[in-house]
C-alpha positions in Angstrom: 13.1 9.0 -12.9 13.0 6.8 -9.7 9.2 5.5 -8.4 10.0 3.4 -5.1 6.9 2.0 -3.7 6.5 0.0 -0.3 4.3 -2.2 1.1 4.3 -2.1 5.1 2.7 -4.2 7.2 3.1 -3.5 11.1 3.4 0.0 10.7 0.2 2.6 11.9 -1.6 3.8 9.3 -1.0 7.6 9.8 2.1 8.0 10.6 4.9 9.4 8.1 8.1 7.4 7.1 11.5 9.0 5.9 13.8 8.5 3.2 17.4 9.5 4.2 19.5 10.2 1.4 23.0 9.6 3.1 25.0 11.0 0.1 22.8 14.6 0.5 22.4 14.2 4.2 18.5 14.9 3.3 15.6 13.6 4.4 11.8 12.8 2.5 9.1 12.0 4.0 5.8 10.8 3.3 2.8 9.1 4.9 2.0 6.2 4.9 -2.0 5.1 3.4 -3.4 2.0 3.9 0.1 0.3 5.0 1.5 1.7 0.9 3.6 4.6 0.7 6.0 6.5 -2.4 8.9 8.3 -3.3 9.6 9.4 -6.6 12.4 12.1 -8.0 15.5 11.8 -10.6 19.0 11.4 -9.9 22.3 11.1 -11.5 23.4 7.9 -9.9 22.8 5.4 -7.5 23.5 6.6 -4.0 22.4 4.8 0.0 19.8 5.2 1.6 18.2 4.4 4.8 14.9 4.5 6.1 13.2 5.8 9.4 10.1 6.5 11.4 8.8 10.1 13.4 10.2 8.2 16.2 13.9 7.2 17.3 14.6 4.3 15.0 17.1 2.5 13.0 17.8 0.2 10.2 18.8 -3.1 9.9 20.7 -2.1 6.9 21.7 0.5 4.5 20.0 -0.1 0.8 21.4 1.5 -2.5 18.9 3.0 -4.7 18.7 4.5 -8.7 16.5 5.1 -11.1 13.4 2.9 -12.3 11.1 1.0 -10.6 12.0 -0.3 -7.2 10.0 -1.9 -4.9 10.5 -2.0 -1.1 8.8 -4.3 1.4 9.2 -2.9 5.3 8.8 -4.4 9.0 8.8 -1.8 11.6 9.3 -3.7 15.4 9.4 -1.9 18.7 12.4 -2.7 20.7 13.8 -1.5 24.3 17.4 -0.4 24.9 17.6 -0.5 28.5 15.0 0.4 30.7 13.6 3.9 29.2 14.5 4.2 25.7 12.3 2.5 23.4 12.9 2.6 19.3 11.5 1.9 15.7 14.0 -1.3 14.3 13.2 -0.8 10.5 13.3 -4.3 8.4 14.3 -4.3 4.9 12.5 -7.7 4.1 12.9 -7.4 0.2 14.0 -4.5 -2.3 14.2 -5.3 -6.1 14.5 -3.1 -9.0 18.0 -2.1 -7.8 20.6 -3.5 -9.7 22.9 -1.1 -7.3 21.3 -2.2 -4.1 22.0 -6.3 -5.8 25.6 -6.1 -6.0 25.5 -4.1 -2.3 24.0 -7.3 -1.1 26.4 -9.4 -3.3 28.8 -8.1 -1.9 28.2 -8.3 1.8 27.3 -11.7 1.5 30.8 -12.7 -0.3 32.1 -10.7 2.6 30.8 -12.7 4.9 
């Protein structure tokens, strides 16, 4: 069984965040209550995942998720790409509980 659960800061208290499942090419959503929101469900292994707003928007990186007891601390900031197109840039300031999602980061920092 995996039970992610966020803290958000910056982001409005009504609006619904998503949880894309790259392997499955699926989305989740959920909204988001008093800047806390939840995913739960039970997979066979780790896989990536992103997350995203109603809005265009992007992340500044790809996390790796499993399950147990994960916890995920988001930023959402408004940015500009040119003159008309304005975006959701997602912040993954801190996920633990992923032992997957560890060796991810590991790895992109020996990479580096």
């Amino acid at each position: 069984m995996m039970d992610i659960r966020f803290q958000e800061e910056s982001m409005i208290m009504t609006m619904k965040i998503y949880l894309y499942t790259i392997m499955h090419d699926t989305y989740e959503s959920t909204l988001v209550k008093n800047g806390e929101f939840s995913f739960e469900g039970n997979f066979d292994h780790p896989f990536p995942v992103s997350f995203a707003t109603g809005r265009i928007s992007a992340t500044d990186r790809n996390s790796f998720i499993e399950n147990g007891q994960i916890q995920v601390k988001l930023k959402k900031e408004v940015k500009t790409r040119g003159k008309d197109i304005e975006y959701d840039w997602i912040i993954v300031e801190q996920l633990s509980g992923s032992k997957s999602d560890q060796v991810f980061q590991n790895y992109l920092d020996f990479k580096d």
